[in-house]
C-alpha atoms as an extended CHARMM CRD file, in Angstrom:
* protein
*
       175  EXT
         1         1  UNK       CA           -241.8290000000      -91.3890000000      -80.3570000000  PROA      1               0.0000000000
         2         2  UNK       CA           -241.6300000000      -93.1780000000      -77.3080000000  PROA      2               0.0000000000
         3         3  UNK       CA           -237.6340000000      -93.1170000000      -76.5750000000  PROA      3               0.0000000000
         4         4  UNK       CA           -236.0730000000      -90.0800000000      -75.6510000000  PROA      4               0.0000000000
         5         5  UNK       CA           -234.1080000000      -88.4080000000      -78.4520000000  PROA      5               0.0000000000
         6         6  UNK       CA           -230.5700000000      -86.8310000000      -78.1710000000  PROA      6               0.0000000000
         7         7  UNK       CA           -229.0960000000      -84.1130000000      -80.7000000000  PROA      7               0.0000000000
         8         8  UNK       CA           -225.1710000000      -84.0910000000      -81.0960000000  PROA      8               0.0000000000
         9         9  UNK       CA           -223.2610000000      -83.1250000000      -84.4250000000  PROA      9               0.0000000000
        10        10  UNK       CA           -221.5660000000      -85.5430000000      -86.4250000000  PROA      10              0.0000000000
        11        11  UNK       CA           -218.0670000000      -86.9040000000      -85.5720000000  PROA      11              0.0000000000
        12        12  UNK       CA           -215.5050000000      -87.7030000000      -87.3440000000  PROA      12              0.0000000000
        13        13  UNK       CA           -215.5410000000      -91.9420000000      -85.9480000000  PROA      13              0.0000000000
        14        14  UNK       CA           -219.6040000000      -91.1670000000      -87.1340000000  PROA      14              0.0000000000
        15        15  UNK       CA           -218.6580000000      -91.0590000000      -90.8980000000  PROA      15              0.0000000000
        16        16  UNK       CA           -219.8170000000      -95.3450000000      -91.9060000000  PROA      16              0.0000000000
        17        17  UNK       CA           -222.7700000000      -94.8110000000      -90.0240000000  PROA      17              0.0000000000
        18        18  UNK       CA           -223.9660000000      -91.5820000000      -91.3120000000  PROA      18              0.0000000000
        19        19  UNK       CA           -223.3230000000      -92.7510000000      -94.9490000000  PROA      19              0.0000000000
        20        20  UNK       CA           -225.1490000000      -95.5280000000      -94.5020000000  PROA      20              0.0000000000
        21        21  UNK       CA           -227.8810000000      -93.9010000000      -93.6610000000  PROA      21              0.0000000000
        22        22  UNK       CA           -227.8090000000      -91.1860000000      -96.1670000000  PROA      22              0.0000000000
        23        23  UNK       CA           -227.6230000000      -94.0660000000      -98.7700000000  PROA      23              0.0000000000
        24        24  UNK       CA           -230.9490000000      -96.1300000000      -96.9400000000  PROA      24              0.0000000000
        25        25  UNK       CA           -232.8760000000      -92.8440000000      -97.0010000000  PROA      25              0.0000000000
        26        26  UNK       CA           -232.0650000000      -91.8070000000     -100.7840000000  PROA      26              0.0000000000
        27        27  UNK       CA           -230.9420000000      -94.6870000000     -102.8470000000  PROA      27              0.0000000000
        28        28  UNK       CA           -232.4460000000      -97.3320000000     -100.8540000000  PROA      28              0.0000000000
        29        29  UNK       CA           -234.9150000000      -99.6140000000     -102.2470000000  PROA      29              0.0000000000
        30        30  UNK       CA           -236.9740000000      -99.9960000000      -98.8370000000  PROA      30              0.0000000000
        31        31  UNK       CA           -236.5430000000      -95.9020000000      -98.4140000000  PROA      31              0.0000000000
        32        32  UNK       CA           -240.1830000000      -95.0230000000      -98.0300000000  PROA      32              0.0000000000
        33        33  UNK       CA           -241.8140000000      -91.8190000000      -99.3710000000  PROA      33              0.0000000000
        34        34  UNK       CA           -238.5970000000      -89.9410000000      -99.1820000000  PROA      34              0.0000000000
        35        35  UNK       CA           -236.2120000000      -92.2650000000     -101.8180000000  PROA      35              0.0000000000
        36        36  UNK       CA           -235.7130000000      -90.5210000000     -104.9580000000  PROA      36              0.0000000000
        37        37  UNK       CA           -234.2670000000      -93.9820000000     -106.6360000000  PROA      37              0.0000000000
        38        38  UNK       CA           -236.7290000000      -93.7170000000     -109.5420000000  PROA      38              0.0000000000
        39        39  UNK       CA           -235.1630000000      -90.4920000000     -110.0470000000  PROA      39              0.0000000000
        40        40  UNK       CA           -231.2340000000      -90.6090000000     -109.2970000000  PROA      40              0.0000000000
        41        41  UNK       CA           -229.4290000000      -93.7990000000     -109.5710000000  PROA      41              0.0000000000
        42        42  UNK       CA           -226.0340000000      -94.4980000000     -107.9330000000  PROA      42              0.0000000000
        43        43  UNK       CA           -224.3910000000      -92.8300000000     -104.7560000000  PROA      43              0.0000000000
        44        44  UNK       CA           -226.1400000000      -90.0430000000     -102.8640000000  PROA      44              0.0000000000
        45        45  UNK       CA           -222.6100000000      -89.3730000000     -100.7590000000  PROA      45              0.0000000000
        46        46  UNK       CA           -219.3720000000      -90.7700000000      -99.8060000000  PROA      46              0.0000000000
        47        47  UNK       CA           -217.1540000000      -90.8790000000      -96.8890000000  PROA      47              0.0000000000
        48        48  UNK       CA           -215.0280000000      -88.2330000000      -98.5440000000  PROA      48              0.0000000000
        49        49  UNK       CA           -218.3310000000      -85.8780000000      -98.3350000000  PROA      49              0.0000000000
        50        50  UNK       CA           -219.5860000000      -86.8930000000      -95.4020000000  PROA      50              0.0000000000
        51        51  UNK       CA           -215.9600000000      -86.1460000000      -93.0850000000  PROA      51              0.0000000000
        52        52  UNK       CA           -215.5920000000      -83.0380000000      -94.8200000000  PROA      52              0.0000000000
        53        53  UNK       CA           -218.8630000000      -81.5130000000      -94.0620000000  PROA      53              0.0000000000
        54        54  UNK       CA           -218.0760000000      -82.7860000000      -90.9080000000  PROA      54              0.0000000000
        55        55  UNK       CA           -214.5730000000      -81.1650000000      -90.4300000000  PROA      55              0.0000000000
        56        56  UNK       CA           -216.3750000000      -77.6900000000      -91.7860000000  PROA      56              0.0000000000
        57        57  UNK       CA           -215.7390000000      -74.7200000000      -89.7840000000  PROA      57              0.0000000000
        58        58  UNK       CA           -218.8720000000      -73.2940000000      -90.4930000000  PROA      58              0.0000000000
        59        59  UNK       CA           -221.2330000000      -76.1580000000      -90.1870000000  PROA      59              0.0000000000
        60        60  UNK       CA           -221.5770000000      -79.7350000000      -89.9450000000  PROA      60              0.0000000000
        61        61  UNK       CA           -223.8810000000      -82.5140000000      -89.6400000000  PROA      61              0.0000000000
        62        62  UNK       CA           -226.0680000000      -82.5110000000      -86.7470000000  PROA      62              0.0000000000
        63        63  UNK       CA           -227.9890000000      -86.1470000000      -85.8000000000  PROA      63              0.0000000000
        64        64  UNK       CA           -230.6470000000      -87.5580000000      -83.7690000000  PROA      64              0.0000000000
        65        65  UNK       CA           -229.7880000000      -90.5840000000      -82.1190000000  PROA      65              0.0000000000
        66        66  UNK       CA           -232.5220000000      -93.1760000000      -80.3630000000  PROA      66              0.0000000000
        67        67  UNK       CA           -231.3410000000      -95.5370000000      -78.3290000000  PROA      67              0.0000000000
        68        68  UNK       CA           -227.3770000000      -95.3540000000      -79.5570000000  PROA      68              0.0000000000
        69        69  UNK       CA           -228.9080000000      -95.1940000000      -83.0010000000  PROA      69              0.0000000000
        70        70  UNK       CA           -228.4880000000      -92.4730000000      -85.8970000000  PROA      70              0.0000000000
        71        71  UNK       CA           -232.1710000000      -92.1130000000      -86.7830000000  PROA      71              0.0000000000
        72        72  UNK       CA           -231.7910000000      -89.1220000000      -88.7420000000  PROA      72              0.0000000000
        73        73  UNK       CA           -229.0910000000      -86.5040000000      -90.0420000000  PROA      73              0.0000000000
        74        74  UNK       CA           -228.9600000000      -83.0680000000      -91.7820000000  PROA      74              0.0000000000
        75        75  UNK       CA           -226.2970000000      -80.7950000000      -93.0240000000  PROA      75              0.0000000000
        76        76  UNK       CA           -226.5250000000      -77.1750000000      -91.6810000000  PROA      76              0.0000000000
        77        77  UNK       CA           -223.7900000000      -74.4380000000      -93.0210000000  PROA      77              0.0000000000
        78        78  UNK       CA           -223.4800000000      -70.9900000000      -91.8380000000  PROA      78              0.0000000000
        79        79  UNK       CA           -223.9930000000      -68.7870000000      -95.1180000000  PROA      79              0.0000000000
        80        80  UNK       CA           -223.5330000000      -64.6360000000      -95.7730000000  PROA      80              0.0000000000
        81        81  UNK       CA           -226.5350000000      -63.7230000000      -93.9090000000  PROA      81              0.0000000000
        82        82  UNK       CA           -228.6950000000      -67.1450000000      -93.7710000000  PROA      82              0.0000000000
        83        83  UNK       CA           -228.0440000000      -70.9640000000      -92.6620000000  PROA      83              0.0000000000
        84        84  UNK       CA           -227.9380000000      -73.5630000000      -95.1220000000  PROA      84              0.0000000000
        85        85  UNK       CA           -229.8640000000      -77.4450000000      -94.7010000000  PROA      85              0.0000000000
        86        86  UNK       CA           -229.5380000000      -80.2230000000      -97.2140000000  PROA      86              0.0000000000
        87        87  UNK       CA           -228.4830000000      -83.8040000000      -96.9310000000  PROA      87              0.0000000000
        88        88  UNK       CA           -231.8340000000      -84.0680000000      -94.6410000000  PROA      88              0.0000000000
        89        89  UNK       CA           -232.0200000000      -88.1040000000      -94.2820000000  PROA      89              0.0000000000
        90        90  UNK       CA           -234.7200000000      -90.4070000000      -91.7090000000  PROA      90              0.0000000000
        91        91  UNK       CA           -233.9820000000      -93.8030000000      -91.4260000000  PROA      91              0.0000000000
        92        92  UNK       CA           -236.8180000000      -95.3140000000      -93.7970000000  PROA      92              0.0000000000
        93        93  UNK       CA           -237.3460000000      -98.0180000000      -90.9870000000  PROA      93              0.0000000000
        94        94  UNK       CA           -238.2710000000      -95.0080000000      -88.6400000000  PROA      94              0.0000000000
        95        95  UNK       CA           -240.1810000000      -92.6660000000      -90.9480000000  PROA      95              0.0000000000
        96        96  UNK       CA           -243.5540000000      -91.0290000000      -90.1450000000  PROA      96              0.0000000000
        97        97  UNK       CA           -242.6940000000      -91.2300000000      -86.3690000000  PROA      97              0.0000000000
        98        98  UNK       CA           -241.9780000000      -87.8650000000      -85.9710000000  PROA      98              0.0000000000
        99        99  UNK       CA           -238.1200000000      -87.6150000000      -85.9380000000  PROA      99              0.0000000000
       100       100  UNK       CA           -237.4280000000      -85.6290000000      -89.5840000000  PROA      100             0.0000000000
       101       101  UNK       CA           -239.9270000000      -82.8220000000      -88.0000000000  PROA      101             0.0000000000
       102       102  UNK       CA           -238.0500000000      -82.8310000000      -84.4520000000  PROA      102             0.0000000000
       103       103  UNK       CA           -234.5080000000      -82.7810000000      -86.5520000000  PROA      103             0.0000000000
       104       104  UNK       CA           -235.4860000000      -80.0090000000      -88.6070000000  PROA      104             0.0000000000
       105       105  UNK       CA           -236.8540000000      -77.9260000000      -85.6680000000  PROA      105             0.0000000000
       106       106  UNK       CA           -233.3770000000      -78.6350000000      -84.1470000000  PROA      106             0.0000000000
       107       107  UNK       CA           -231.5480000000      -77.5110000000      -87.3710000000  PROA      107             0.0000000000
       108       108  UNK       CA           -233.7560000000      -74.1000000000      -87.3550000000  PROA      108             0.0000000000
       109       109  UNK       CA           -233.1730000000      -73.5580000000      -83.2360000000  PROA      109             0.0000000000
       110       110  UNK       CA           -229.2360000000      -74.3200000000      -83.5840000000  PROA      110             0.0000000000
       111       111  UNK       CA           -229.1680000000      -72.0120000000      -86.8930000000  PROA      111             0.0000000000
       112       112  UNK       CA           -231.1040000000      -68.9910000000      -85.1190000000  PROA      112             0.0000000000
       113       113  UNK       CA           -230.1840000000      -68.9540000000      -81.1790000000  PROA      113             0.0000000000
       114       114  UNK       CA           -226.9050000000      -70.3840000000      -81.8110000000  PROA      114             0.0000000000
       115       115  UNK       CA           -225.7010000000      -68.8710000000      -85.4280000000  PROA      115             0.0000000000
       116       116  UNK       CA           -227.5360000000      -65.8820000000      -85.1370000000  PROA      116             0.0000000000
       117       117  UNK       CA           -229.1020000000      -66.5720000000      -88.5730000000  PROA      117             0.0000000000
       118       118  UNK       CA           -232.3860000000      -65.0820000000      -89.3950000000  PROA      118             0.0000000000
       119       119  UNK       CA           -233.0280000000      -67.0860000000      -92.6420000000  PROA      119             0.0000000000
       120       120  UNK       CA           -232.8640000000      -70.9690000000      -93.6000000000  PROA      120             0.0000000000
       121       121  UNK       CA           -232.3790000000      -72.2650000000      -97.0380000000  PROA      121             0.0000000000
       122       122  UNK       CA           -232.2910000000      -75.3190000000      -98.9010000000  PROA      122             0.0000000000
       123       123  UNK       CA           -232.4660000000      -77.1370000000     -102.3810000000  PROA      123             0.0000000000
       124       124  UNK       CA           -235.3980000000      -79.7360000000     -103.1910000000  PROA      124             0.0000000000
       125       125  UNK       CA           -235.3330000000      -81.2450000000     -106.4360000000  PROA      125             0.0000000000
       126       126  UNK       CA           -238.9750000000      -79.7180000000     -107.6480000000  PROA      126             0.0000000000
       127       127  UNK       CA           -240.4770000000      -82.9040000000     -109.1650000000  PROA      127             0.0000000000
       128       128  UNK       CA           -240.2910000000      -84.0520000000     -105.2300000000  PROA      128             0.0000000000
       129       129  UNK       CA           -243.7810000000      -82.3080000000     -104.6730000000  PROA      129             0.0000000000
       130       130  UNK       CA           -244.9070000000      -84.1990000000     -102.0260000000  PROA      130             0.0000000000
       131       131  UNK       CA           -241.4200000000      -83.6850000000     -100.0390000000  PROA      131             0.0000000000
       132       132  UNK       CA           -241.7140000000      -79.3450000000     -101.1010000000  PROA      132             0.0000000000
       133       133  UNK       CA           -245.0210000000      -79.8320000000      -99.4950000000  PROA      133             0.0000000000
       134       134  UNK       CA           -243.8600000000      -80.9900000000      -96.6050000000  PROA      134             0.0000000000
       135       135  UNK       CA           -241.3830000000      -78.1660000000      -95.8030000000  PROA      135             0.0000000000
       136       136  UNK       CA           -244.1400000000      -75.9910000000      -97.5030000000  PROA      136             0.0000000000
       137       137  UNK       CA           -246.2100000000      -76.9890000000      -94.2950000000  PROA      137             0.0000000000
       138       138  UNK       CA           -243.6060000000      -76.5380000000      -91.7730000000  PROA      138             0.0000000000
       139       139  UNK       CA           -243.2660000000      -72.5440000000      -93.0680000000  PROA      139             0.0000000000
       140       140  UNK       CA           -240.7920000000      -73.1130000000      -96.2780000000  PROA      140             0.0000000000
       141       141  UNK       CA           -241.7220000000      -71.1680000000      -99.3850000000  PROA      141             0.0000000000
       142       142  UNK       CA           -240.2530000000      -71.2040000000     -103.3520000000  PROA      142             0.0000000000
       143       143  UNK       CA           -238.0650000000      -68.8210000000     -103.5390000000  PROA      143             0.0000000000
       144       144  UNK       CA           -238.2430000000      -68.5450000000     -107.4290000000  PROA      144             0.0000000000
       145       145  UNK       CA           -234.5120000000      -69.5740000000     -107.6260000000  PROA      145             0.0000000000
       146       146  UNK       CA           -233.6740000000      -72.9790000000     -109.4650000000  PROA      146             0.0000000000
       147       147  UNK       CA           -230.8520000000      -75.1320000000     -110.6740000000  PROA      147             0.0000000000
       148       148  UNK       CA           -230.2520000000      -77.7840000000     -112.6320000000  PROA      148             0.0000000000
       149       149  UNK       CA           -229.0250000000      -81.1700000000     -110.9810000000  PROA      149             0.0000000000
       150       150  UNK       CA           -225.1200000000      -81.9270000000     -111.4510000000  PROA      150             0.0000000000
       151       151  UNK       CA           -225.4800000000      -84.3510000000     -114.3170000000  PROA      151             0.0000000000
       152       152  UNK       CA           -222.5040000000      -85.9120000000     -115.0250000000  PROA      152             0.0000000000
       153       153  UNK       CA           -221.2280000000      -85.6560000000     -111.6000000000  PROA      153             0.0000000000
       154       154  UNK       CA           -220.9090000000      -89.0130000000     -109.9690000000  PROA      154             0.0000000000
       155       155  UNK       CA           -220.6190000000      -87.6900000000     -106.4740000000  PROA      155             0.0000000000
       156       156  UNK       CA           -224.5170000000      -86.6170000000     -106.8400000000  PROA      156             0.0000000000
       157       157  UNK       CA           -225.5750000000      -89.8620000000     -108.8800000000  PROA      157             0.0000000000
       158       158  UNK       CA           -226.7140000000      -90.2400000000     -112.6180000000  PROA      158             0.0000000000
       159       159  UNK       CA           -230.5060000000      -88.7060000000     -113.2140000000  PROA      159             0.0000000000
       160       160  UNK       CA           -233.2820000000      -91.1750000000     -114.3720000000  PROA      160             0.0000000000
       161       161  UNK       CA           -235.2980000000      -88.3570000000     -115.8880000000  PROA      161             0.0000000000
       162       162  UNK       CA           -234.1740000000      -85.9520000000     -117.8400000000  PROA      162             0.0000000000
       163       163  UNK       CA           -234.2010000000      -81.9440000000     -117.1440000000  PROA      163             0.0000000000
       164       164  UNK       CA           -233.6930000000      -82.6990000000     -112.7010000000  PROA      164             0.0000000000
       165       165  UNK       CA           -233.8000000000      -78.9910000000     -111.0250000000  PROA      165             0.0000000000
       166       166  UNK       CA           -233.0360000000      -78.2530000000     -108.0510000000  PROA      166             0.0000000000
       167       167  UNK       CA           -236.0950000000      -75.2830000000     -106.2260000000  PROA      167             0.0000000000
       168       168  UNK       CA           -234.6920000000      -73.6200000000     -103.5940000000  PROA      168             0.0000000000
       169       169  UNK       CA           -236.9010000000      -72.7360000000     -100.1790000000  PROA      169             0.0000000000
       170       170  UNK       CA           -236.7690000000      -70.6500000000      -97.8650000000  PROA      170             0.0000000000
       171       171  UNK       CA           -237.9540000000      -70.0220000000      -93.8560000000  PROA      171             0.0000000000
       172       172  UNK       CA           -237.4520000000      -66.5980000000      -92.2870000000  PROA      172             0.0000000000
       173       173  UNK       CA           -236.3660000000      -67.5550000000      -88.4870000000  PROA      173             0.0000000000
       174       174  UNK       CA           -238.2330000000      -65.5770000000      -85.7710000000  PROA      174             0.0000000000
       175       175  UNK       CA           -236.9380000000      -64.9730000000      -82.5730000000  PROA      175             0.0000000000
């Protein structure tokens, strides 16, 4: 990383930008190691989604921005008792730079000094084993808890594969 960062949550005039690069990271065909195309097909979000976890009360999307640029994005949610991530998206064209890691550390600072939240969780779909590895090495562990992947629903895309689950993680956050 050689330009300096800058953290801000999502606004509402953000909404084109940020679901552009939701769709890049997830559905794109240049999305790197973190596309799950061969997977999912179709939409990952829409601007319906995207402004109303932005509007939430309890959350929202926070960004990194280089250079006047959205480089990467996450949805964090205050839960009972424990902060929620998901929607975690790096622009392919700036993957392995460091920016996911320096989002994510954001996301886990904002959830415990600001939110008071001693506990983050998430979803990965578990055939992504070399994306639960990564939050495995960054102090995420399997909770046990699955689900299985909204088929049917268009606003999550139509499944590839059959049987998609959903793992869930989780990090305690120390103080």
């Amino acid at each position: 990383m050689t330009d300096s960062p800058a953290f801000r949550f999502a606004r509402l005039d953000d909404v084109d930008e940020v679901v552009s690069l939701v769709e890049r990271a997830y559905r794109g065909a240049d999305a790197g190691w973190t596309t799950e195309a061969h997977l999912i097909g179709g939409r990952r979000t829409g601007a319906d989604e995207v402004a109303a976890l932005i509007a939430a009360p309890t959350g929202g999307l926070l960004t990194l921005r280089v250079d006047d640029s959205f480089v990467a994005t996450c949805h964090i949610d205050r839960r009972d008792g424990h902060a929620w991530f998901g929607m975690f998206a790096v622009d392919p064209r700036m993957q392995a730079r460091g920016y996911g890691r320096l989002l994510l550390s954001e996301a886990e600072r904002v959830a415990r000094d600001e939110w008071g939240a001693t506990e983050m969780r998430m979803t990965v779909i578990s055939v992504r084993t070399d994306l639960v590895a990564w939050y495995e090495r960054r102090g995420y562990r399997a909770t046990g808890a699955t689900s299985p992947f909204p088929s049917g629903d268009e606003r999550f895309g139509a499944p590839r594969v059959a049987d998609l689950r959903f793992a869930e993680l989780a990090k305690p956050l120390s103080r």
